[in-house]
N, C-alpha and C positions, 0 to 999 in steps of 0.2 A: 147223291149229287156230287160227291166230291171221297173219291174211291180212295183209299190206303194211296196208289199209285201216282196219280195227282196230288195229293197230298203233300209226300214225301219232295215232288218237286219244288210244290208251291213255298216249303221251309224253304227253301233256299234262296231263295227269291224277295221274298215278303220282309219288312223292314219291321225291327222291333218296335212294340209300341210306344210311343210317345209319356213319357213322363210329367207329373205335375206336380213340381215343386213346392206346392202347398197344401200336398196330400187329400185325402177326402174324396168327393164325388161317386156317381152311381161305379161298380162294376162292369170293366171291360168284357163286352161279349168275346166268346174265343174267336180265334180268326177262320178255324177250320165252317165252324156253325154257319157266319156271315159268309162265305165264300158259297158255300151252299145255297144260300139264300142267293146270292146273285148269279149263279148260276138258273138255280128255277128259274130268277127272272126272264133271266138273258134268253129261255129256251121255252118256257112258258105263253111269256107275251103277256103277261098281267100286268097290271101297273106296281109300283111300288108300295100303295094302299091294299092291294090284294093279296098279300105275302101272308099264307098262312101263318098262322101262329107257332103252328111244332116245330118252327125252324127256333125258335130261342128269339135272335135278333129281332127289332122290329124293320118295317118297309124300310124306314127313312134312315135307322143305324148301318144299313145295308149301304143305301144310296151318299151317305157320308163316308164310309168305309170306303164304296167304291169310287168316289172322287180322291180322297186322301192315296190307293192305292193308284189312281190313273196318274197324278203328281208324281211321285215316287217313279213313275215308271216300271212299273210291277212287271203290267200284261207285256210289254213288249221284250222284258226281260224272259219273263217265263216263255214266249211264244217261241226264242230263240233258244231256250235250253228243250225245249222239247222236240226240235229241229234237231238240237245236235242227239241228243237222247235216241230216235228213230233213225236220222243220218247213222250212227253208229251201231244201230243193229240190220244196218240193210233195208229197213223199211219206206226209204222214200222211192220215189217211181220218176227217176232223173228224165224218162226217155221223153218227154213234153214236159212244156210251160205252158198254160193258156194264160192269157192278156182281154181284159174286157174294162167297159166303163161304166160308169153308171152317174146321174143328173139328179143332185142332191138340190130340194127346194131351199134356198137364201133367205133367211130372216128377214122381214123389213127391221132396222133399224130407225125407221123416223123420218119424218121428211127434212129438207134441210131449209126450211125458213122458220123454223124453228116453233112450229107449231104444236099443240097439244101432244102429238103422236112420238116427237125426238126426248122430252121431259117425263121423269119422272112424277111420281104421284109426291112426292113426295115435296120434291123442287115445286111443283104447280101448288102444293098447300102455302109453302115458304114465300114464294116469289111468285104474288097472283098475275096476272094479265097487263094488269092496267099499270104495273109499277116496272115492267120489265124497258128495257132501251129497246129503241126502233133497231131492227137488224137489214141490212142490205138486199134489197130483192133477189130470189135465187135466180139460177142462170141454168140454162139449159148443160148439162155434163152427159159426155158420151161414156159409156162405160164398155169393156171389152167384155163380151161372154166367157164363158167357159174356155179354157184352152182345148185346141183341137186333141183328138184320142191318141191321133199319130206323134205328140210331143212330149207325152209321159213313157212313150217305151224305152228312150234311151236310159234317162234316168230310172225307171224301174227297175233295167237288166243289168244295171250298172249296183244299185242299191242292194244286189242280192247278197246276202253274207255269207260270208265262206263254213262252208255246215261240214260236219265230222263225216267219213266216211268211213265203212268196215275196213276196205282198202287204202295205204296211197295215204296221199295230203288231202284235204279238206277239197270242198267241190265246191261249186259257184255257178255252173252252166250246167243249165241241161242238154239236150240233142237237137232235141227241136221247139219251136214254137209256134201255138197254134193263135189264130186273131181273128176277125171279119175284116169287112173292105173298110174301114176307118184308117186301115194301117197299110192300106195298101198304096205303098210308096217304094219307086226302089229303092232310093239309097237307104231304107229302114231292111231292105233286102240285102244289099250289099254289106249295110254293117252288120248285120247279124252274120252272115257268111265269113264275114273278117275275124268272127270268133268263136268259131267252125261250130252255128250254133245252126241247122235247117230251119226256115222259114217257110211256115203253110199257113201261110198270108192269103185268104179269099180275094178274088180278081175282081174290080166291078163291070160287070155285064159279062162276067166269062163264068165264075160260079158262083153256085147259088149257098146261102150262107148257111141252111141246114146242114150241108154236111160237114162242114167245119164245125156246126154248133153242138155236134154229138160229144165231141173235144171239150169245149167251151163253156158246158153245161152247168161245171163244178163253180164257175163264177155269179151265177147267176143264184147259185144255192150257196154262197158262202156270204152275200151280199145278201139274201131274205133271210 
C-alpha cells in the first residue's frame, strides 16, 4: 500500500511528530504503517471500523492522523511534488486538460428558528426548552445554488502550478481542453485561444457529449 517510491516522497512532505512535553503516553504508530492504512481506506471503501488489524494502527489513529495531516497540508503538498517528480521525467500527457463538475449533497445545518435540529445535544441537556428566550420568527432567505460550471474554468486554468519539465521552464498549459456544453460560452473560447490553449468545448444541439466524453472520462473516475 505504500511502495519504497511513495514512501521516500511522502518523508519529505510529512511533518515531524508532535512532541509532549510531559513525556509518557501510548507509542506513536510509524507514519509509514498509518499511511497504508489510509490508503486501503481511501481505495477500499470500508469504513474506518473495518481496517484490518495487520495494518498496526487502529481505524480511528488512522482517521486522526489523516485529519492532523489534512491541517498540515500534507496531501496537497505531496500531490505537487509528485507533479513535479513525473513533470521532470516526461511523464505527464500536456496535449489535453479535461474540466468536469460534479453536485456534492449540502449538510443540513439546522433550521434557523432555532429549533431542536440547529442545538446540540448537549446545549439541549444544559438549556431545556422552556428556559430558552423567545427568538424572532424566521423569514423567508433566498439562497444562490451552486455556481454555474462555466465560472470555475477561469479560475481552475488560472490555478494550475507551474510543474518541472524535462525541457525548458516549468509549464502551466496544456494544448488543448476538453469540456461538455456547460462551458459552452464563447468568451471561455476566446480566452482560452488568448493563451494559445485549443478549446474542444461540446456545442449545444450541435454535438453530442459522448464524443467529448471519451476525453473526459478520467474525471468521472478520479471523482468515484
Amino acid at each position: 500500500m505504500a511502495p519504497d517510491g511513495l514512501w521516500e516522497l511522502f518523508e519529505r512532505v510529512v511533518p515531524p511528530a508532535p512532541e509532549r512535553p510531559q513525556g509518557g503516553g501510548r507509542r506513536r504508530h510509524g507514519d509509514r504503517g498509518v499511511l497504508a492504512a489510509i490508503i486501503f481506506v481511501a481505495t477500499s471503501g470500508c469504513t474506518w471500523n473495518q481496517l484490518p488489524p495487520g495494518f498496526g494502527p487502529s481505524g480511528m489513529t488512522a482517521f486522526r492522523r489523516l485529519t492532523e495531516w489534512s491541517k498540515a497540508r500534507v496531501w496537497a503538498t505531496l500531490h505537487r511534488l509528485v507533479l513535479d517528480e513525473l513533470g521532470a521525467r516526461g511523464e505527464l500527457d500536456w496535449s489535453r486538460y479535461a474540466i468536469d463538475s460534479v453536485s456534492v449533497r449540502a449538510l443540513k445545518k439546522g433550521a434557523s428558528d432555532g429549533t431542536e435540529s440547529d442545538r446540540s445535544r448537549q446545549e439541549r441537556i444544559e438549556n431545556p426548552p422552556h428556559r430558552r428566550p423567545q427568538r424572532p420568527a424566521p423569514v423567508d432567505r433566498h439562497h444562490r445554488g451552486e455556481p454555474a460550471d462555466s465560472q470555475a474554468l477561469t479560475p481552475l486554468m488560472r490555478g494550475t502550478p507551474p510543474i518541472r519539465s524535462p525541457y525548458g521552464p516549468r509549464r502551466r498549459r496544456p494544448a488543448t481542453l476538453h469540456a461538455d456544453k456547460g462551458y459552452d460560452f464563447n468568451y471561455l473560447r476566446n480566452w482560452l485561444r488568448r493563451r494559445q490553449i485549443v478549446p474542444r468545448i461540446a456545442r449545444r444541439g450541435i454535438e453530442a457529449s459522448d464524443r467529448l466524453g471519451q476525453h473526459r472520462w478520467v474525471i468521472e473516475r478520479t471523482m468515484s
